[in-house]
N, C-alpha and C positions, 0 to 999 in steps of 0.2 A: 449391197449386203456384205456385211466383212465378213474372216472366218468362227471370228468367235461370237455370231449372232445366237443369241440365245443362255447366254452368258449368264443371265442374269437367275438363270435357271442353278447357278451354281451353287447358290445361299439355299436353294431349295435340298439339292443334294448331301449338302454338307451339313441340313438338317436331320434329312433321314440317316444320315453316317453317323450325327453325334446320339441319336436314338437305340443306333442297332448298337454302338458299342456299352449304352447301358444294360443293355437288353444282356449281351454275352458278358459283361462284367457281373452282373444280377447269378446270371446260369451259372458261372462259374464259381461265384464266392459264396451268395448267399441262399442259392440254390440247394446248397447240401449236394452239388455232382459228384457220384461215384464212380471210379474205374475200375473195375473188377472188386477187388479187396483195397486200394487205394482210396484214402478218401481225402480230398484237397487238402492242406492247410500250409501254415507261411511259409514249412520247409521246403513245399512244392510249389510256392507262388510264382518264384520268378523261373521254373519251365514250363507253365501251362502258360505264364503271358505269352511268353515270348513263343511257343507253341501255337500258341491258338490265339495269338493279338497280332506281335509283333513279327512272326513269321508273314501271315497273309497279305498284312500292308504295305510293308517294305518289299515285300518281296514280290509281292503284283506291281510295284512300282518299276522294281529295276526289269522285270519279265514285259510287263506291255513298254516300254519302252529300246529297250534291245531287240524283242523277237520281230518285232515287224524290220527293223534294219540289219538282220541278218537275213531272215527267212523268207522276207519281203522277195529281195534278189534273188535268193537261190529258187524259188518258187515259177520267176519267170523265166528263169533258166529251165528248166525239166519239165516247164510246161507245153515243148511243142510235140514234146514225146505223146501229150493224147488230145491236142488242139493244134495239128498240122497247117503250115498253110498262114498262119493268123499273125499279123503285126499287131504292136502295142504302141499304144498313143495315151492322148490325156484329151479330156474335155474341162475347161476351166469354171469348175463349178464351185459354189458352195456350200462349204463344208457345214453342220450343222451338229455336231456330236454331241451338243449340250441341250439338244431337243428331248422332251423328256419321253415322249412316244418310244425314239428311237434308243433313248437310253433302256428304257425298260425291257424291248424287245432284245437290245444285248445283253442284259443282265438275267436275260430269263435264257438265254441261249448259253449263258455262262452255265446256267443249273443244269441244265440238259444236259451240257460237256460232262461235266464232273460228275454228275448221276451215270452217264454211259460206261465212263473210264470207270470208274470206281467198282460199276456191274462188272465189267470185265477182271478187273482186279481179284472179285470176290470169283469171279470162275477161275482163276488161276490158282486161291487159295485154295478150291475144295478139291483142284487136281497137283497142287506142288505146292505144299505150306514153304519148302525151303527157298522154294524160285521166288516167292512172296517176299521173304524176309530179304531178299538179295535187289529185289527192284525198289523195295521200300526205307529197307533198313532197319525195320521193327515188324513184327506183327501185331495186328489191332487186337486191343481186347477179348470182344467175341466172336468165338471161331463161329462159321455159318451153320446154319439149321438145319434140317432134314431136305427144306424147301429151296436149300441153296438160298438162302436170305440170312443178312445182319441185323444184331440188334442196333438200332440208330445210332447208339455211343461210337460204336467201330467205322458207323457210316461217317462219323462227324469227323474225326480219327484221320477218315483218305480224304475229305470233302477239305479241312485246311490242309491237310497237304498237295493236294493238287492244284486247289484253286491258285495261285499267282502263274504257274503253267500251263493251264487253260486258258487264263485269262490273256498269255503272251502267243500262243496260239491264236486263239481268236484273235488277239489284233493285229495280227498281220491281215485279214482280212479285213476289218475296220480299216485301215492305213490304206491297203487298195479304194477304199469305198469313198474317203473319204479327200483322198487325194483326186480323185477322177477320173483312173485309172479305165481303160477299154482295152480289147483286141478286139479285131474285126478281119472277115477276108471277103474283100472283093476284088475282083476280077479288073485288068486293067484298063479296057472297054467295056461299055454296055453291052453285055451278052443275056442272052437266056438262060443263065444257071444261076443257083442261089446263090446267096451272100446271105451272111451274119454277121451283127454289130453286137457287142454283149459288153456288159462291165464285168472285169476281172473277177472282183468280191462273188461275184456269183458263183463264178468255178469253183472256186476256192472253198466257199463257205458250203458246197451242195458234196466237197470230197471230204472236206473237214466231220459235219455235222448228221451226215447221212447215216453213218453205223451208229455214231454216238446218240442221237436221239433215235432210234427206232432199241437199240440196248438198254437207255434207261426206260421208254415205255414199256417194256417189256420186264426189264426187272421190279417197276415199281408197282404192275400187273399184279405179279406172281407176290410180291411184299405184301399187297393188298389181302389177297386172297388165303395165303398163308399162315397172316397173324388175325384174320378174321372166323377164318376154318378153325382156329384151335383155342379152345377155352382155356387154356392155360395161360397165356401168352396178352397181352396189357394190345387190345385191338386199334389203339391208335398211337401203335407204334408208328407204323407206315405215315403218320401225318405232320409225325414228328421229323423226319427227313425231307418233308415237302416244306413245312413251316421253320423250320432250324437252317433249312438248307439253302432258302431266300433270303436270311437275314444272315447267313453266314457270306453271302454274292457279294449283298452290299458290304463286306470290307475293300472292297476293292474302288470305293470312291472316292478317295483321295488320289488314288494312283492315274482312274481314269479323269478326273481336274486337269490333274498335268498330263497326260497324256493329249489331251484338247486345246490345252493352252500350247503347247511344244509342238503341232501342227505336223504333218504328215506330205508335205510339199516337196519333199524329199526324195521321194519316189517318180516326182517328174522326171526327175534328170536326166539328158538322154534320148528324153521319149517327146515324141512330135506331138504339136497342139492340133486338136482336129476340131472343127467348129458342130456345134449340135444339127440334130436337123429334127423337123415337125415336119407331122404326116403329109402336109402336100408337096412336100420333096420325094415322097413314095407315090405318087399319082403316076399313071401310066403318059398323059399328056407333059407331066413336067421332065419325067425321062429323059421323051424324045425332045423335047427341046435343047436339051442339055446335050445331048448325043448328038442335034443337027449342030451344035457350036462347034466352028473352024478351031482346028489348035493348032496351036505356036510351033 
């Protein structure tokens, strides 16, 4: 099976990529989108593309591509700070990123990111508008609600601005997963104490995505509840951040193409090949046989 099995899956993706980018061209030009009192036209064209086109693509490009070869390393370094004890190895697997199960599952794990940060964001605005404008650089449209909740346009606002840094975030995980990456600690006889064998990506992805999806279920909760409680307010605002905010994920399909094709084998280096094992290697009889073997 080579690495780029699945490949063919590609034509499929760079279908729904050339779909979403009608979709955000449509919203933005003939949409009639408004910014507060701003209303699109050709003297703003070319900062809302590059804003809201050509920021996200290129810029998820060079982010999943860099951050996993900075962050990759520095991650295994500070990792024995709360995984004592545990060597890293490789298992020669492969890699399949252009599976589209798994694609989806990452792209929905993108949304979760940027919906978490973003919640947090909007807690920052409603306790230090100035700290806002200094981590951002601008402040978004509309300031928050009574309910601590944005109107979508603002969501959309931090949602490209976030997403290529999210998405270099997360693939430093992908790049663990997908290279083969393991730590494990056993013992250097057969003894009667545990061991653990785990793949990297796990660690990583359960310290990464733990506050950030339990933040954005929480904020997109209280969005629900908020623009449904109040008759004023357009009730399927809240649907509009779930459905804007999936077709805004997929700009990052070009970036993760090359990102699959550019392969993650890189991360081997270094790191000792350890062979898999299947459960009758965990048999209490196969053990001890291995344990009665004379050593050299």
């Amino acid at each position: 099976m080579s690495y780029v099995k699945g490949k063919k899956n590609i034509f499929l993706l760079l279908a729904w990529f050339i779909l979403v980018q009608v979709g955000v061209i449509y919203i933005l030009l003939v949409g009639g989108v408004s910014f507060g009192t701003i209303v699109l036209n050709a003297s703003l064209l070319s900062y809302f593309l590059s804003y809201y086109y050509i920021w996200p693509i290129l810029g998820t490009l060079v982010c999943i591509l860099v951050f996993p070869r900075i962050f990759s390393h520095l991650f295994l370094r500070i990792k024995p700070i709360f995984s004592r004890g545990f060597r890293n190895a490789y298992i020669d697997i492969d890699a399949t990123p252009f599976n589209l199960w798994r694609f989806i599952l990452r792209g929905f794990s993108i949304f979760l990111f940027c919906l978490g940060v973003g919640a947090s964001l909007i807690t920052l605005w409603l306790y230090n508008e100035d700290l806002l404008i200094i981590v951002l650089g601008f402040l978004p449209t509309y300031a928050p609600g009574p309910g601590g909740v944005v109107h979508s346009t603002s969501f959309f606002e931090l949602y490209f601005l976030l997403l290529p840094f999210m998405v270099g975030i997360l693939a430093v995980g992908w790049a663990f997963e997908d290279s083969g990456v393991i730590h494990y600690k056993l013992q250097k006889k057969v003894t009667q104490e545990f061991f653990e064998i785990q793949p990297i990506h796990l660690k990583y992805r359960d310290l990464i995505l733990g506050y950030a999806s339990l933040s954005s279920i929480f904020y997109f909760a209280r969005s629900i509840y908020y623009y449904w409680s109040t008759p004023s307010l357009l009730w399927y605002d809240p649907l509009l951040i779930l459905v804007y905010g999936l077709m805004i994920t997929l700009l990052m399909i070009p970036a993760y193409i090359v990102y699959g094709l550019v392969g993650t084998r890189f991360l081997r280096k270094k790191l000792d090949e350890v062979q898999p094992i299947a459960e009758h290697h965990l048999k209490r009889g196969r053990v001890r046989a291995v344990a009665a073997k004379p050593t050299d």
